[in-house]
NUPA-365781 format. One record per atom (N, C-alpha, C): residue number from 0; residue in one letter; chain; atom name; x, y, z. Coordinates in nm, 3 decimals, decimal comma. Example, Ala and Ser with C-alpha at 12.3 -4.5 7.8 and 13.67 -1.06 7.14 Angstrom:
BEGIN
fido;zalo;vexse;kedo;c1;c2;c3
0;a;A;N;1,319;-0,569;0,780
0;a;A;CA;1,230;-0,450;0,780
0;a;A;C;1,320;-0,330;0,780
1;s;A;N;1,285;-0,225;0,708
1;s;A;CA;1,367;-0,106;0,714
1;s;A;C;1,290;0,003;0,787
# end
This chain:
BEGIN
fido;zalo;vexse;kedo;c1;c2;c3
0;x;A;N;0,084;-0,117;0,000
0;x;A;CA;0,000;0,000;0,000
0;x;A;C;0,089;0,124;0,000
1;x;A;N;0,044;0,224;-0,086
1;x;A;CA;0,150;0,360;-0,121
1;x;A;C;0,077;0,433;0,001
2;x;A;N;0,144;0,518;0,110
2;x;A;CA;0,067;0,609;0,154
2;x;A;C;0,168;0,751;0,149
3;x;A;N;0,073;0,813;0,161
3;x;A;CA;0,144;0,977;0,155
3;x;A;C;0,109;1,081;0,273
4;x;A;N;0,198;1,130;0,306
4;x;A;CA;0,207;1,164;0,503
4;x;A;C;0,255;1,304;0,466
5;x;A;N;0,199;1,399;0,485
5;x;A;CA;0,182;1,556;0,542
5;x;A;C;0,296;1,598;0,649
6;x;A;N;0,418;1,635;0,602
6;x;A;CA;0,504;1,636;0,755
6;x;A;C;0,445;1,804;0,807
7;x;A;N;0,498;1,776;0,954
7;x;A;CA;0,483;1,910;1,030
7;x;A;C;0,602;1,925;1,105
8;x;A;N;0,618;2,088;1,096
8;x;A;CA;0,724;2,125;1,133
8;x;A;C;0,853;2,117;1,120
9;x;A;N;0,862;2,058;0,944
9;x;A;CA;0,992;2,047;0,926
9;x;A;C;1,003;2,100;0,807
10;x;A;N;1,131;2,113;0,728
10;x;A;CA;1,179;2,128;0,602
10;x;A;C;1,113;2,038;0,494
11;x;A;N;1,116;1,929;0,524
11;x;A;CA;1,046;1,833;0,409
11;x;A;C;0,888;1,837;0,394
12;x;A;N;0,824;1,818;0,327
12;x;A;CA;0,630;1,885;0,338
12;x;A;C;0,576;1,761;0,316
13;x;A;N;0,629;1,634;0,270
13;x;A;CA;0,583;1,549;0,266
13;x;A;C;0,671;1,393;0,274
14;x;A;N;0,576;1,299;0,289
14;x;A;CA;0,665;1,155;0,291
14;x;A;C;0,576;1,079;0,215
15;x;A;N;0,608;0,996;0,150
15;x;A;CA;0,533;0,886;0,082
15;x;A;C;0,597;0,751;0,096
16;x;A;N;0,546;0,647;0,130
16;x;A;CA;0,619;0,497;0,150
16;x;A;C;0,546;0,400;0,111
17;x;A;N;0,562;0,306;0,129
17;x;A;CA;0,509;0,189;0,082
17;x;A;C;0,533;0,127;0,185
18;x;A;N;0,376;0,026;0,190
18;x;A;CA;0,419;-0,081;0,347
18;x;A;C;0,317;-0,198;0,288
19;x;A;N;0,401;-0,274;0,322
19;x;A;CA;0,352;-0,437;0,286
19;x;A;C;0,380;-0,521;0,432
20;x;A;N;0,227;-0,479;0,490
20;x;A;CA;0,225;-0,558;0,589
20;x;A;C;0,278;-0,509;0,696
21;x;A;N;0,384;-0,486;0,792
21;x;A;CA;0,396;-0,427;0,894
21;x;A;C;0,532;-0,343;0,834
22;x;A;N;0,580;-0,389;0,713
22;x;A;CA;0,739;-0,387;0,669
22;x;A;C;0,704;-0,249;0,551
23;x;A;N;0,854;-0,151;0,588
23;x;A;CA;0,793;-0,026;0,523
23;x;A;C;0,920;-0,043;0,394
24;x;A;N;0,885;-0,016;0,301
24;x;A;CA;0,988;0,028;0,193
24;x;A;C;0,975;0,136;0,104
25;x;A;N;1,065;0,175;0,013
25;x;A;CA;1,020;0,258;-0,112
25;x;A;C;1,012;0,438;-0,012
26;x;A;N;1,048;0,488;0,066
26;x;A;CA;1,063;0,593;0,147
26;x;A;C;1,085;0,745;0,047
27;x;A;N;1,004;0,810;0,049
27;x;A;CA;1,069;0,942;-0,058
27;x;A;C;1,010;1,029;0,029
28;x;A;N;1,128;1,135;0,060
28;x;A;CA;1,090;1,293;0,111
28;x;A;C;1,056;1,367;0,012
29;x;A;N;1,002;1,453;0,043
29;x;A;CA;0,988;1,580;-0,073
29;x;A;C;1,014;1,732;-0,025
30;x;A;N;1,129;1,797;-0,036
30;x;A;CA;1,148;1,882;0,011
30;x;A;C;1,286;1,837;0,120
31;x;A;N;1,373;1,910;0,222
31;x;A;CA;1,430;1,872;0,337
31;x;A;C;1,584;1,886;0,285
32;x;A;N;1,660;1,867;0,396
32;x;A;CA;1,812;1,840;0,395
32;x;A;C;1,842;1,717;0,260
33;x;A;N;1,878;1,777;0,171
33;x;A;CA;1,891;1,667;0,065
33;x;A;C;1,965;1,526;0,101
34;x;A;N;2,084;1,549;0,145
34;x;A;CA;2,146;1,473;0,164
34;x;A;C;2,105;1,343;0,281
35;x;A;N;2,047;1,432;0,388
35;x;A;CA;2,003;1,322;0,489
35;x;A;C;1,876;1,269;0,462
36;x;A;N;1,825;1,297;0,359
36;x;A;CA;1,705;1,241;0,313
36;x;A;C;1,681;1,132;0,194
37;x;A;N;1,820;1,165;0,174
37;x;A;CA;1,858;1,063;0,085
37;x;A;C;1,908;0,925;0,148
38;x;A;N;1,985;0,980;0,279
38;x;A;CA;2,043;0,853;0,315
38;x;A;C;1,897;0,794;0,426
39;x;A;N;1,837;0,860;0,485
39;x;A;CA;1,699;0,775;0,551
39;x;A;C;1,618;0,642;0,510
40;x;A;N;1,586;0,703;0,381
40;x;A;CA;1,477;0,582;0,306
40;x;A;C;1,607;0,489;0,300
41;x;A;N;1,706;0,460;0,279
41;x;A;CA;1,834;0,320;0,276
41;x;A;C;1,860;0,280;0,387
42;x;A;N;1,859;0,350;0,496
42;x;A;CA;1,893;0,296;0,646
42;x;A;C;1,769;0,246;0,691
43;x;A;N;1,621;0,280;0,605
43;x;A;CA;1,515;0,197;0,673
43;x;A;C;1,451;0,103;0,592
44;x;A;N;1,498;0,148;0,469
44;x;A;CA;1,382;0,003;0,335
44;x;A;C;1,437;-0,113;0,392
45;x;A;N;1,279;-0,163;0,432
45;x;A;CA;1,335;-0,296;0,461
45;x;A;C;1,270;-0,332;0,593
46;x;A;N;1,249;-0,228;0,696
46;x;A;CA;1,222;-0,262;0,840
46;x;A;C;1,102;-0,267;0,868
47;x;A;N;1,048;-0,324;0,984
47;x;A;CA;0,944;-0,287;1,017
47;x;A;C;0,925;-0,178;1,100
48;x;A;N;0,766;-0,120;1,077
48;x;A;CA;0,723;0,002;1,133
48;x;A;C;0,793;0,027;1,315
49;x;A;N;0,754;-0,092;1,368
49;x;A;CA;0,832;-0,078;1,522
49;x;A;C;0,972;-0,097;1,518
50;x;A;N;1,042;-0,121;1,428
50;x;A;CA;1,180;-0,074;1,438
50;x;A;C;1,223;0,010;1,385
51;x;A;N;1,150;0,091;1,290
51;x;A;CA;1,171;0,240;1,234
51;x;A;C;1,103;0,334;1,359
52;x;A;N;1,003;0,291;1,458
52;x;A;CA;0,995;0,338;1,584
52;x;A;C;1,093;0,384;1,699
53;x;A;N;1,178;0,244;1,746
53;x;A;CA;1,250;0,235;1,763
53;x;A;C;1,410;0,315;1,759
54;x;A;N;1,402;0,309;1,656
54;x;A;CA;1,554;0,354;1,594
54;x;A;C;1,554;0,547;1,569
55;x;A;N;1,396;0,574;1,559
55;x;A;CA;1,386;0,712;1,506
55;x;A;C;1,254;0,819;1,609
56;x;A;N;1,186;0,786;1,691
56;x;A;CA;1,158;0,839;1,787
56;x;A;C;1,143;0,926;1,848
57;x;A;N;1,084;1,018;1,861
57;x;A;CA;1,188;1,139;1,921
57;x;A;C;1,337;1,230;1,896
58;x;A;N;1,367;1,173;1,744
58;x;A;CA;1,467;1,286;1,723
58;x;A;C;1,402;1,448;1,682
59;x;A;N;1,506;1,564;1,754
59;x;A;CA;1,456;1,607;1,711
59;x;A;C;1,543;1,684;1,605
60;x;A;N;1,529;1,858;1,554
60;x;A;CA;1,636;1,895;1,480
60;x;A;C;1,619;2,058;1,547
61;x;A;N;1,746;2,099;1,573
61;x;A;CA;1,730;2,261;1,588
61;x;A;C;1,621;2,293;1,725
62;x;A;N;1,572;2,367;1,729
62;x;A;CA;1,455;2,399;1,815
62;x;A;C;1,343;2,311;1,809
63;x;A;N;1,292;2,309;1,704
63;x;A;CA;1,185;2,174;1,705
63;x;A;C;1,179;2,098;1,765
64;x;A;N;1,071;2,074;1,790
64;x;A;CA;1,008;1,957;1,872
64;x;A;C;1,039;1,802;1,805
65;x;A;N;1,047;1,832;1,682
65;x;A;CA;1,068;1,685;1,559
65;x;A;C;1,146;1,697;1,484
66;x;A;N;1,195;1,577;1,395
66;x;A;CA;1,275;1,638;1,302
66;x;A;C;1,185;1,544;1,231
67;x;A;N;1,277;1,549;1,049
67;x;A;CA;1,219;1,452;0,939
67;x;A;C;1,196;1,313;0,965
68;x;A;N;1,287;1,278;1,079
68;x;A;CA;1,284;1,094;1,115
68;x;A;C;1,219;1,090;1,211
69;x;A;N;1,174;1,171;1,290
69;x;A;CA;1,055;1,147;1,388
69;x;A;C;0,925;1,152;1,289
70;x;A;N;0,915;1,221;1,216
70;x;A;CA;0,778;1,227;1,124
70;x;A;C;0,779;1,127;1,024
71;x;A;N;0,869;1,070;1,019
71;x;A;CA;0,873;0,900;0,920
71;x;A;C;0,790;0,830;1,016
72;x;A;N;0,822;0,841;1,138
72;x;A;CA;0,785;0,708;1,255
72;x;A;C;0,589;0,785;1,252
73;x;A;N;0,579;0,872;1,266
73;x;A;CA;0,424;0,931;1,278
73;x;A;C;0,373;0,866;1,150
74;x;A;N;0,468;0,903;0,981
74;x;A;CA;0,383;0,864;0,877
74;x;A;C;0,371;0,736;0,904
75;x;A;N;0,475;0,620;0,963
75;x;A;CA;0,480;0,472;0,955
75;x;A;C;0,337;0,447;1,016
76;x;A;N;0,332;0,510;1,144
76;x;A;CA;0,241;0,408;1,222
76;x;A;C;0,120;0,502;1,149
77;x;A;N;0,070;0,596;1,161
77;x;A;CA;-0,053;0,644;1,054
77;x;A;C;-0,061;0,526;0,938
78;x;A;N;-0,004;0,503;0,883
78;x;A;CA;-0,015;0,441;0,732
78;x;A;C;-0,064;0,274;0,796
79;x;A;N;0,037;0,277;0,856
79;x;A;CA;-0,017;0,062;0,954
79;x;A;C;-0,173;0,108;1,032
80;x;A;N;-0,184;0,220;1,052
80;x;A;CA;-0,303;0,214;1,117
80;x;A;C;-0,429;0,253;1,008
81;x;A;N;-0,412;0,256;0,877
81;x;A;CA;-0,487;0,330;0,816
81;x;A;C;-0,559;0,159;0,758
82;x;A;N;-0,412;0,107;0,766
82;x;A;CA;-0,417;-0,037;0,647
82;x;A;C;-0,442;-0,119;0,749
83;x;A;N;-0,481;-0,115;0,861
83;x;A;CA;-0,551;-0,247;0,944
83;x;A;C;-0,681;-0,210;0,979
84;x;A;N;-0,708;-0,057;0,931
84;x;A;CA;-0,864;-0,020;0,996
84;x;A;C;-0,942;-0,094;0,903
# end
């Protein structure tokens, strides 16, 4: 299932992923720190949603409350919760 996630409060404005089953792949920012957004979706294709939990949590960036990898973990579990309702 493709879903597409609205970020807040960051540089990037959006996320789109793909999740098959609890397991997220296919990760694209749109907008954000180019570089670290590039390397995100490769450090997580592949995992599941509670270990992209896990691993990304509560980071935040600058003053913010969040950064781009805390709002992966919001789009993850939104998207697992959209696809089990």
């Amino acid at each position: 299932m493709e879903y597409i996630y609205k970020t807040k409060e960051t540089c990037s404005s959006e996320i789109k992923l793909c999740l098959q089953g609890n397991v997220v792949t296919n990760v694209v920012f749109t907008g954000g720190c180019n570089g670290n957004l590039k390397a995100i979706p490769k450090l997580v294709d592949g995992l599941t949603v509670e270990e992209i939990e896990q691993k990304l949590s509560g980071i935040t960036c600058g003053r913010r409350s969040t950064s781009c990898a805390d709002q992966l973990v919001k789009a993850c579990k939104e998207a697992l919760a959209a696809a089990t309702s």
